[in-house]
C-alpha positions as CSV (number, residue, x, y, z in Angstrom):
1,X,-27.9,66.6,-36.2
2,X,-29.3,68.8,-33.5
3,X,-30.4,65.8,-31.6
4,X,-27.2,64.0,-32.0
5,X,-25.7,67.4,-30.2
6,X,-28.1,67.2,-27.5
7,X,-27.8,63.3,-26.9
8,X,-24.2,63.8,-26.9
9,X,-24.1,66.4,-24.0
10,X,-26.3,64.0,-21.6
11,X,-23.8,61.1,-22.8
12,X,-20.7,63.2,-22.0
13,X,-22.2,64.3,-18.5
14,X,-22.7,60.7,-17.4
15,X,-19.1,59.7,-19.0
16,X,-17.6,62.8,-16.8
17,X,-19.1,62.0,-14.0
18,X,-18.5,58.3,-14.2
19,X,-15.1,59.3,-14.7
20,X,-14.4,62.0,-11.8
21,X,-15.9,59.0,-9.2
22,X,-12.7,57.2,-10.3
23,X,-10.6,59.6,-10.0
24,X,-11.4,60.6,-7.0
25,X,-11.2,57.5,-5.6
26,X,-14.6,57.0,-5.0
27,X,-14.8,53.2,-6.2
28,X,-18.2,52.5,-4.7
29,X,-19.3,55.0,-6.0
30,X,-18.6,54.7,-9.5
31,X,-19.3,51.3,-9.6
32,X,-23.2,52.2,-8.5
33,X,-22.9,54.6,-11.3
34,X,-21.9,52.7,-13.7
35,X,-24.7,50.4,-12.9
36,X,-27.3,52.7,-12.8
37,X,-26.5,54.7,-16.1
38,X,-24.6,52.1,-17.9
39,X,-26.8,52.3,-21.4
40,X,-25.6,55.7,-21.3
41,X,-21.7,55.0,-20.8
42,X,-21.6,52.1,-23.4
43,X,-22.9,55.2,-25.8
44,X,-20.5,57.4,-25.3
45,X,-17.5,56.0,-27.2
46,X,-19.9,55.5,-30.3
47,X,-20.9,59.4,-30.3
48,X,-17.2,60.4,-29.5
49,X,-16.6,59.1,-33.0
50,X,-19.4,60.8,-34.5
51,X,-18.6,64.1,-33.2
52,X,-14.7,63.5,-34.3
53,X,-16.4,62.3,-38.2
54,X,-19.0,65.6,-38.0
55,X,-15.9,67.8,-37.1
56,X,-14.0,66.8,-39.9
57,X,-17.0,67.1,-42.3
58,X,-17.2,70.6,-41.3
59,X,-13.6,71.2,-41.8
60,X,-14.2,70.2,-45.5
61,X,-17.1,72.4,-45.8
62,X,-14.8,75.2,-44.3
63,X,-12.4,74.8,-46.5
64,X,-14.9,74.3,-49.9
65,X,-15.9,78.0,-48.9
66,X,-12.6,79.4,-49.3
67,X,-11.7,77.7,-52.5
68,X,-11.6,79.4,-55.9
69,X,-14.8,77.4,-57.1
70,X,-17.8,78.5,-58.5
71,X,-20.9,79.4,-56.5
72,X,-22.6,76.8,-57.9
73,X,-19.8,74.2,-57.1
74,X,-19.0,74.9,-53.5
75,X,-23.0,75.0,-52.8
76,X,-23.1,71.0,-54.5
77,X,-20.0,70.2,-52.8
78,X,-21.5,71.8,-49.5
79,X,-24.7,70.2,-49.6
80,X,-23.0,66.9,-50.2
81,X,-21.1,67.5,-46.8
82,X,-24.3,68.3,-45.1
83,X,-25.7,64.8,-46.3
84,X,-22.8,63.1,-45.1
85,X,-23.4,64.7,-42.0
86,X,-26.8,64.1,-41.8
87,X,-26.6,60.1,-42.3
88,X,-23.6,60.1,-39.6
89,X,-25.7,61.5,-37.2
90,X,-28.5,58.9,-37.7
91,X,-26.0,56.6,-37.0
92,X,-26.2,57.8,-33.1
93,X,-30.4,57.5,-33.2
């Protein structure tokens, strides 16, 4: 998960500064970047969604905690959140 983070932070750097070329009118500009870093932009959609799944995972887990379950239910239920997390983040790799 940590490296999804990580990869997801140099993806959303190029994707902002891809974007602020555009907007700035800098055309040239952004078409050389997109050139030059374009593996990287064609990523960044695909981790958007990640980050959007592992948010809502971790709302789930938020809210198992503050349930009226057992201990021992909310740490299964938990742990099954974590694994769901885990495989959506080796999705990204």
């Amino acid at each position: 998960v940590r490296h999804m983070y990580e990869q997801a932070k140099t993806l959303e750097q190029a994707w902002g500064t891809w974007r602020a070329l555009q907007k700035t009118g800098k055309s040239a500009e952004a078409a050389e970047f997109l050139a030059a870093n374009r593996e990287e932009l064609v990523k960044y959609r695909p981790i958007k969604q990640v980050k959007r799944a592992e948010a809502k995972i971790n709302e789930a887990i938020r809210m198992i905690e503050r349930s009226n379950k057992t201990p021992e239910e909310k740490k299964v239920l938990i742990a099954a959140r974590n694994k769901q997390k885990d495989t959506i983040a080796r999705y990204v790799k």
